[in-house]
N, C-alpha and C positions, 0 to 999 in steps of 0.2 A: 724268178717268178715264184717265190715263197710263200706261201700262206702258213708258215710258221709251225708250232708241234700240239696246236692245239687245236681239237677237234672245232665244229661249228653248229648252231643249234636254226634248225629252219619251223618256222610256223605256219601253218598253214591255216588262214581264215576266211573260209569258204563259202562267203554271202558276195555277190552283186546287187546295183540295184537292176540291170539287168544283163543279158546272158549274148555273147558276144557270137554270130553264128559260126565260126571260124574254132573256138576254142575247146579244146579238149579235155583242160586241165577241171576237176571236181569243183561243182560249184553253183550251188543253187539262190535264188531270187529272194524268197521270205526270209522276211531279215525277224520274225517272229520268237526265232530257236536260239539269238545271240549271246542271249543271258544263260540260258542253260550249255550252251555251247563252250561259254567263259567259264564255267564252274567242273564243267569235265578236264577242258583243258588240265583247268590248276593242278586236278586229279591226276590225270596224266604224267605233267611234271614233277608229281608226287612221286611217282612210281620210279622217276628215273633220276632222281635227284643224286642218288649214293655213287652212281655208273658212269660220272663222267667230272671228271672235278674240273674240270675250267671250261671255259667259252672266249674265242677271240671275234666270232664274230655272230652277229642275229641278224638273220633274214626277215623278213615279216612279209610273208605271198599272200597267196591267194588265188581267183576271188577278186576281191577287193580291200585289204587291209584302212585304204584312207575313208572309207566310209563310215567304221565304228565311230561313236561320238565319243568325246572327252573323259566321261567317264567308263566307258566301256575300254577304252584303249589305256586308258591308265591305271585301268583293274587287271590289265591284260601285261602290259611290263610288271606292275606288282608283282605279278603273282611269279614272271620268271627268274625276278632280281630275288623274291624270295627261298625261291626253289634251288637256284644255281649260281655259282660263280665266272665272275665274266671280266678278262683283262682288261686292266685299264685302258689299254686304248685299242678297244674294242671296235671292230665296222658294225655300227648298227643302222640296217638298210630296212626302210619300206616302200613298198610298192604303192601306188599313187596314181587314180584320175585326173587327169587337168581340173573338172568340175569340181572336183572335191576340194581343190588347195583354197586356200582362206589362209588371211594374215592370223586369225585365231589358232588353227589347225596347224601352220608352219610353227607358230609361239608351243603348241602342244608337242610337236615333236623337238623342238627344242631342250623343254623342259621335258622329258620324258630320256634324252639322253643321244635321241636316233639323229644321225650326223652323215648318212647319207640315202639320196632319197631316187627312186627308177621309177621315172614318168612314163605311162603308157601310148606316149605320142599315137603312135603306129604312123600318120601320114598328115602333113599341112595342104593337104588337096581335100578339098571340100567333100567332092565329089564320091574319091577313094576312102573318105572315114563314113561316108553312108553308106557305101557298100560293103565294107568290113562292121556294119552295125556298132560302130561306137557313139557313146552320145553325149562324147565333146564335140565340139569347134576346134578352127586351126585359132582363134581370135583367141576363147578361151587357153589353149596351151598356151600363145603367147603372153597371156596376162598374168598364168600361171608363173612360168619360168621367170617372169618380172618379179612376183611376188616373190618366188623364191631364193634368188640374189638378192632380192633388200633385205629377205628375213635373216641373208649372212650363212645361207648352206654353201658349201664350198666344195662338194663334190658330188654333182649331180650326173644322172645318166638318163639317159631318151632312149628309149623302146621305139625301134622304125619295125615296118614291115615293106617287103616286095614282091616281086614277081606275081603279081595282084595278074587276073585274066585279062587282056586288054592293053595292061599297063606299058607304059612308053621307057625306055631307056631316058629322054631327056625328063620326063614328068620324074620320075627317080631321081633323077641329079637334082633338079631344082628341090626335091624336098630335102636329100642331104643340103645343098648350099642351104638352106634355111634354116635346119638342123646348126650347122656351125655357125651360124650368126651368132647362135648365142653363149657361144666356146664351151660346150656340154664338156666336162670330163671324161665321160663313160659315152659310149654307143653302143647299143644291140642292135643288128641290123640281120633282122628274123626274112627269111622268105617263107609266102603263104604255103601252109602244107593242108590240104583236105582232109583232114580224120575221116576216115569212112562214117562213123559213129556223131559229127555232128551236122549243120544243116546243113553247112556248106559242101559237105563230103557226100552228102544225098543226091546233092541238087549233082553236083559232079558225076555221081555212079546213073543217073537219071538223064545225064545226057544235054544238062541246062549250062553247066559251064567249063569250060571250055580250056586246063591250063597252059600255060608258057610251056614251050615245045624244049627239049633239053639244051640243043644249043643256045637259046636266048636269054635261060635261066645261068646257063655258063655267063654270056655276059652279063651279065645282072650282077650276080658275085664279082665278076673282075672287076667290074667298073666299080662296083663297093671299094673294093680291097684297094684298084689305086688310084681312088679319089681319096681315102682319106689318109694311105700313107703319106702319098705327098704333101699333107696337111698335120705331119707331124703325131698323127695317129699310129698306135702298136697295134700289130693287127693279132692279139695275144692267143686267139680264140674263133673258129673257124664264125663265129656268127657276134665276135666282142671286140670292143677295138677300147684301147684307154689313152689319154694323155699323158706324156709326161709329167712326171711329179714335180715340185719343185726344188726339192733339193739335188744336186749331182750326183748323178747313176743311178736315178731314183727310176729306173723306164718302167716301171709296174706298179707305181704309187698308185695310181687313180683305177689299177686293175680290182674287181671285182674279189675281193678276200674269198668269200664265204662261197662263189663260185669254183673259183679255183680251187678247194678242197674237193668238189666232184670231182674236177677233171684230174688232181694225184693223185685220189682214192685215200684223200684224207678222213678219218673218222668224221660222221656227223648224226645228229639226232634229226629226228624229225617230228612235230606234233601236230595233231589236230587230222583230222578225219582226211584218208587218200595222202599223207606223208609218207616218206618213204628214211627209212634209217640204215649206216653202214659202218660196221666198229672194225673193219678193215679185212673180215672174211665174212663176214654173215652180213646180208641184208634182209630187213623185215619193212614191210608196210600195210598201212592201216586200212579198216574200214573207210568205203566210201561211201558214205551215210550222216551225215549230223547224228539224225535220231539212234541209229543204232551205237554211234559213237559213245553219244549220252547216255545211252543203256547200259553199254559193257561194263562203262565206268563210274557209273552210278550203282552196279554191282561188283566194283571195287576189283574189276578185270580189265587188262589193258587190252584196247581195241585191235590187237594185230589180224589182219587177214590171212597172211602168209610170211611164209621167211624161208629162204635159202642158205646154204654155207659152201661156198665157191671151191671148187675143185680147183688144184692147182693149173690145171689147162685152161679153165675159164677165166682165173685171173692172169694167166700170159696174155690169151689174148684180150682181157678186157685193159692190160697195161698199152697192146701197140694200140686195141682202138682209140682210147680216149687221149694216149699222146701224140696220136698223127694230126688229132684237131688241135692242136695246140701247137705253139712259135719254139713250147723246150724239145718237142719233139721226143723220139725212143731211143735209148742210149744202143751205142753198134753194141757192144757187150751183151748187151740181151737178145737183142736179136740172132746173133752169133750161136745163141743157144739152141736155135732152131738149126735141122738141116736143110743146107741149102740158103741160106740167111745171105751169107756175104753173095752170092749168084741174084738173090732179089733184091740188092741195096744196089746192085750195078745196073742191073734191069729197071729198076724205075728212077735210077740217076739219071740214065740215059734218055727214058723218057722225058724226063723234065720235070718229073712228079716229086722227086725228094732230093737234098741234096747233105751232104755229111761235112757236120761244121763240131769241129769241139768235140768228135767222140759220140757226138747226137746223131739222128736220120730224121730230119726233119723236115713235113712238106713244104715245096713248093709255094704255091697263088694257084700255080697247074691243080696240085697237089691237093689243095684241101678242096677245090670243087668236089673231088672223089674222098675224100677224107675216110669216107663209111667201106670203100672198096681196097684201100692200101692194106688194112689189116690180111685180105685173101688170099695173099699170095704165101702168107707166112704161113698157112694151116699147112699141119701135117697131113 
């Protein structure tokens, strides 16, 4: 599961046309500020251009990244091809509305270099995309994901979401079986979480809805995990699944590059307003503001809001957390360094929670339900 020795650069471009109530990630409506937006950026990249000599792979988030037009979005790679270095066979991923795709748009990202692309499906249930306020159609994704094999993209991913209030175990299956109709590469398959802080987290603290009770969201994860192993899916990632690649022993081809540097605490930058950056003991992140973005750096000041530099304790345990969500798992060796280590690899062997393959301690299916909870046992 490699993502190689070169860091990753993530953008973040923070307009919708509108605002999903479920989401938490920074991102405002008025698409008015795009142009000045685009010009801090470049700014930005300016600043860090000396601090990182290559790039293997570009994110392009958000927000909405497929909403810039042609010329916005092609001022917007200029400016990073100009700024930075980026290996040739680079993953270069943006995120994507169904409504937004267009044979013109897939031709732009074509020529623009970007060669793999994460649809924000979330659900082919009519019903469950009005309620999660998205404002595509299940018709539209599928015209999309048509468009998108004829325009010749070959490593596509779909954005599901679950455990919706209400929601049925089989209404979940049928939108995966619909999901692999159309042999997606990539799957994310997100369960709803209520941010206190958006509408959907109000309506919830207010008593309006109502979530999936812990053991149904248990199933709801399993039946994910083995619906689509037996469909030849890697379950790489406690919410990521990828296809096999095409070549032999290739089992992580189609896994998300520029992801998986979060999850080994691989170096990566991050730009634009609410990014977060990590050169492998310090992390910083940005203003979440447009306008004040555009201020800082229009004063020739880079927008950070804050920044930390990790104690050696906080990077142990941020090593077991973010390798227990993950198929590589935490090496025994490390663990071992803890006391008590080899006492809690047999303790939750037993449970069923992890199992030691290769020198790893890696969860379960049991296992990564609790993913967030396996690190506790190892605190001193």
């Amino acid at each position: 599961m490699s993502c190689a020795n070169y860091p990753g650069l993530y953008v973040h471009i923070p307009f919708c046309k509108t605002k999903c109530p479920y989401c938490d990630f920074y991102s405002i409506t008025p698409t008015d500020q795009i142009e000045a937006f685009l010009a801090a950026l470049d700014a930005e990249a300016r600043l860090y251009r000396d601090q990182f000599p290559a790039f293997d792979s570009l994110f392009l988030g958000g927000g909405t990244p497929s909403l810039l037009d042609a010329a916005q979005l092609g001022a917007l790679v200029a400016s990073l091809r100009r700024h930075f270095v980026f290996a040739p066979d680079s993953e270069i991923t943006i995120e994507a509305n169904p409504d937004d795709i267009t044979s013109e748009k897939l031709r732009l990202f074509r020529d623009l270099g970007i060669n793999r692309l994460s649809l924000g499906v979330q659900s082919f249930d009519e019903a469950e995309l009005r309620f999660l306020g998205r404002r595509h159609t299940a018709r539209q994704t599928e015209a999309a994901i048509e468009l998108i094999r004829a325009a010749g993209f070959a490593n596509l991913g779909l954005d599901l979401m679950y455990g919706l209030p209400g929601q049925t175990l089989d209404a979940w299956l049928q939108t995966l079986e619909q999901a692999l109709s159309f042999a997606p590469e990539h799957l994310s398959c997100y369960q709803l979480t209520l941010a206190p802080e958006t509408p959907m987290g109000r309506r919830f603290a207010e008593g309006q809805l109502i979530p999936l009770d812990e053991e149904t969201q248990r199933e709801f994860f399993l039946l994910t995990t083995n619906f689509l192993t037996a469909r030849g899916y890697l379950h790489y990632e406690v919410a990521n699944f990828a296809r096999q690649g095409p070549q032999a022993g290739s089992l992580c081809y189609y896994c998300c590059r520029h992801n998986l540097k979060y999850w080994t605490r691989t170096p990566y930058l991050g730009l634009g307003p609410g990014a977060h950056s990590f050169d492998g003991r310090r992390r910083w992140w940005n203003i979440s503001s447009v306008e004040n973005y555009c201020t800082s750096l229009n004063a020739g000041q880079a927008p950070v809001a804050g920044a930390e530099t990790l104690t050696p304790e906080q990077i142990r345990l941020e090593i077991l957390c973010l390798g227990f969500r993950t198929r590589e798992g935490v090496s025994l060796a490390t663990i071992r360094e803890h006391p008590g280590g080899d006492a809690m690899v047999a303790a939750l062997t037993q449970a069923g929670l992890v199992r030691v393959d290769r020198g790893r301690v890696i969860a379960t299916a049991a296992g990564l339900v609790v993913a967030d909870r396996l690190p506790l046992g190892f605190e001193d």
